[in-house]
C-alpha positions in Angstrom: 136.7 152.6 93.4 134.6 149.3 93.7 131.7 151.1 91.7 134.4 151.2 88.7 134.2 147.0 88.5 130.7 146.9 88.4 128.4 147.4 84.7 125.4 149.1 86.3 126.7 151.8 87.9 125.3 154.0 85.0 122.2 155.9 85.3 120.7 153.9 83.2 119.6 151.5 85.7 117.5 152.1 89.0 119.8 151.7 92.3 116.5 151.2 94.4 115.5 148.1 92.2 118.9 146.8 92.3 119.2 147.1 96.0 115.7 145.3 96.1 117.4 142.6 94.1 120.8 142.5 96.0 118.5 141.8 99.0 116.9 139.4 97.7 120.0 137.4 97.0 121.2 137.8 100.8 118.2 136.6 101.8 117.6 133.5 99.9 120.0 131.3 101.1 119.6 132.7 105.2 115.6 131.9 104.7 116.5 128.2 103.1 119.1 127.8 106.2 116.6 128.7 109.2 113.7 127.0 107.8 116.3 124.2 107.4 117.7 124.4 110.8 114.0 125.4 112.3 111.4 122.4 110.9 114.9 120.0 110.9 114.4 120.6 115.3 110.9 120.3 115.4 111.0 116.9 113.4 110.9 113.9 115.5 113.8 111.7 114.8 114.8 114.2 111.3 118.8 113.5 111.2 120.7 116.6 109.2 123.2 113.7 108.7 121.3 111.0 106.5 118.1 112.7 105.6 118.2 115.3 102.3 116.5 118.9 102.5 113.4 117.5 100.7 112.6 115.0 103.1 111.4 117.7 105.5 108.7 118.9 102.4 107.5 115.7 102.0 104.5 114.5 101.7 103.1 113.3 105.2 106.0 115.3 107.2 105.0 117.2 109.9 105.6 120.5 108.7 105.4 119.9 104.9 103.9 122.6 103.6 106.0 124.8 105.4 109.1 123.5 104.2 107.6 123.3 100.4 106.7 127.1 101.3 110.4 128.0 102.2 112.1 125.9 98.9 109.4 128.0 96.9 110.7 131.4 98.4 114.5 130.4 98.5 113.5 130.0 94.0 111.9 133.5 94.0 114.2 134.9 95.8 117.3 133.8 93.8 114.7 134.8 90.5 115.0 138.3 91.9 118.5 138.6 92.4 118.9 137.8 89.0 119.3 141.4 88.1 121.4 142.5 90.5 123.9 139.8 89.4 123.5 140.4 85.4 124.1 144.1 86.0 127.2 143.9 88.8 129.4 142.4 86.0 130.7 143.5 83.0 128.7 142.9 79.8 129.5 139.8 77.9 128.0 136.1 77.7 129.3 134.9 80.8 127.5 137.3 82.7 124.2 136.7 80.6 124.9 132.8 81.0 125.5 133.0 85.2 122.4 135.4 85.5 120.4 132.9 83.2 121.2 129.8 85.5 120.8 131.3 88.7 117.0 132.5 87.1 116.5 129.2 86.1 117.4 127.1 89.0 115.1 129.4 90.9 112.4 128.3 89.1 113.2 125.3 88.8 113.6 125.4 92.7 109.8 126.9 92.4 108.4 123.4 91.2 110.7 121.4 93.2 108.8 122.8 96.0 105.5 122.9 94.2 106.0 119.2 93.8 107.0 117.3 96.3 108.9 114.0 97.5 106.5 110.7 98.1 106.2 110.2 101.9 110.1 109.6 103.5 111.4 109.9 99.4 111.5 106.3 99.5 112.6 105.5 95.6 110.4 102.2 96.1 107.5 103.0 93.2 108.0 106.9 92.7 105.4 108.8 91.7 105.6 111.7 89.3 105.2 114.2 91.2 108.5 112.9 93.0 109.6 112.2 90.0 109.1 116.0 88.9 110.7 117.1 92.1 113.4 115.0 91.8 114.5 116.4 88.3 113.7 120.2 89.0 116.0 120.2 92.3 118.8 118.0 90.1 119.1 120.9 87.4 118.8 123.4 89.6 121.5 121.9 91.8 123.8 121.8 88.7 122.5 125.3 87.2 123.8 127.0 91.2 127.1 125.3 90.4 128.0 126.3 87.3 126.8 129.9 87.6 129.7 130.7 89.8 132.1 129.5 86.8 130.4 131.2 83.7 131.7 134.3 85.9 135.3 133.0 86.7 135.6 132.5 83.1 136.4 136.2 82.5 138.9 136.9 85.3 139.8 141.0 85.3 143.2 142.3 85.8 142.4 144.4 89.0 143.0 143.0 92.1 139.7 143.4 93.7 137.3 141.9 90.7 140.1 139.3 90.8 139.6 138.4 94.3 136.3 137.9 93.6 136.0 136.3 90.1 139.0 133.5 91.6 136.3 132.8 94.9 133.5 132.6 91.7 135.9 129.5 90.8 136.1 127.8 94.0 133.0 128.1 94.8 131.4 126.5 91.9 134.1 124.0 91.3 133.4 122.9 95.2 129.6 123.0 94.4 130.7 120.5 91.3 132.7 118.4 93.2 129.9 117.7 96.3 127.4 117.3 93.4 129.3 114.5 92.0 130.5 113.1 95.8 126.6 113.2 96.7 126.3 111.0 93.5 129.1 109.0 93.9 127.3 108.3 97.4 123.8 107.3 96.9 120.8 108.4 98.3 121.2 105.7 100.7 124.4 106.9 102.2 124.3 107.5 105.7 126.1 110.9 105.4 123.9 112.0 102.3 122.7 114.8 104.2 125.7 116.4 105.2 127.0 115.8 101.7 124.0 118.2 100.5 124.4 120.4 103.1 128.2 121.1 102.5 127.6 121.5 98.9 124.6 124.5 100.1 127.2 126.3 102.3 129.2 126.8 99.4 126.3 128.3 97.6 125.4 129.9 100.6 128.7 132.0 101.1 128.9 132.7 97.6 125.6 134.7 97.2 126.1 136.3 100.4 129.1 137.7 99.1 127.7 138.6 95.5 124.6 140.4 97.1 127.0 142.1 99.8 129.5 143.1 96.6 126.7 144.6 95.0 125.4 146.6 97.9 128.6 148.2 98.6 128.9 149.0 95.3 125.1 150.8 95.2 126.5 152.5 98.5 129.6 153.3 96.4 127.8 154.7 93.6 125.1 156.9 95.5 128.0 158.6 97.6 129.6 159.6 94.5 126.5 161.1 93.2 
């Protein structure tokens, strides 16, 4: 049974909450995608190719505030899925460690969107607030990648937590690599955005999957009573 691979299916812990919390972590990256996709359209001349995320939050862009809005959900969101994804796993540091980054990135995703880029991010003079942003969307960037491989470090036997654990490892080693190709590249390269937006997909797929794993485990769980 799926429920057996999971730690919190016990009655210890509240299935409601945790469903609250799997849904939280489906929704985070589909919310960060279609604000994305939505306020990238509606900018004139915005180029999903060469321009970064944090170009559409920044100061003097049309639909700032919105976009700030959305990058501060997409961190509160993943902050609430944090349960879900300490308890779907089986007790140990690895599972404390992934849970911890993933909460921490969120909020570090919070005051990336709290603070926001200079007009364009130009790097010409940049303020501290850009500054701030800047740093809080680095670490969280790095945090989201190495979640994924705290997990893979403690690959079970069965085949189905296998499965998943071994996708846990590519994902975050292809999250590590785009981190270091978007460095490699500059924030001048012409392809910078869909660099960033490669590395996102990644992350992207691999909550979906985590928040679905957990639901069907929930479902798993009430059925047997």
């Amino acid at each position: 049974m799926l429920a057996r691979h999971f730690s919190f299916i016990d009655r210890s812990h509240s299935l409601h909450a945790l469903r609250l919390s799997a849904w939280a972590g489906l929704a985070a990256p589909i919310l960060l995608a279609l604000a994305t996709l939505i306020l990238g359209a509606l900018t004139p001349e915005y180029s999903h190719r060469s321009q970064v995320i944090s170009e559409l939050a920044a100061q003097g862009a049309p639909y700032s505030a919105l976009m700030s809005a959305a990058i501060v959900a997409f961190g509160l969101l993943l902050i609430a899925f944090t349960p879900a994804m300490f308890a779907a796993h089986r007790p140990g540091a690895s599972a404390a460690a992934s849970a911890l980054a993933i909460a921490v990135a969120g909020l570090g995703l919070v005051v990336a969107g709290v603070f926001r880029c200079d007009p364009s991010c130009s790097l010409e003079r940049v303020s501290s607030e850009m500054a701030t942003h800047m740093w809080s969307a680095f670490i969280a960037s790095w945090l989201l990648a190495l979640a994924p491989l705290g997990l893979a470090v403690r690959l079970p036997a069965t085949s189905t937590g296998h499965r998943y654990y071994a996708s846990s490892l590519l994902a975050g080693l292809g999250m590590v690599v785009m981190l270091f190709v978007a460095m490699a590249a500059g924030p001048e390269d012409p392809n910078i955005g869909w660099l960033q937006r490669v590395g996102l997909t990644i992350l992207a797929a691999w909550l979906i999957a985590s928040a679905l794993r957990v639901q069907r485990a929930i479902r798993t769980r009430h059925r047997e009573g």
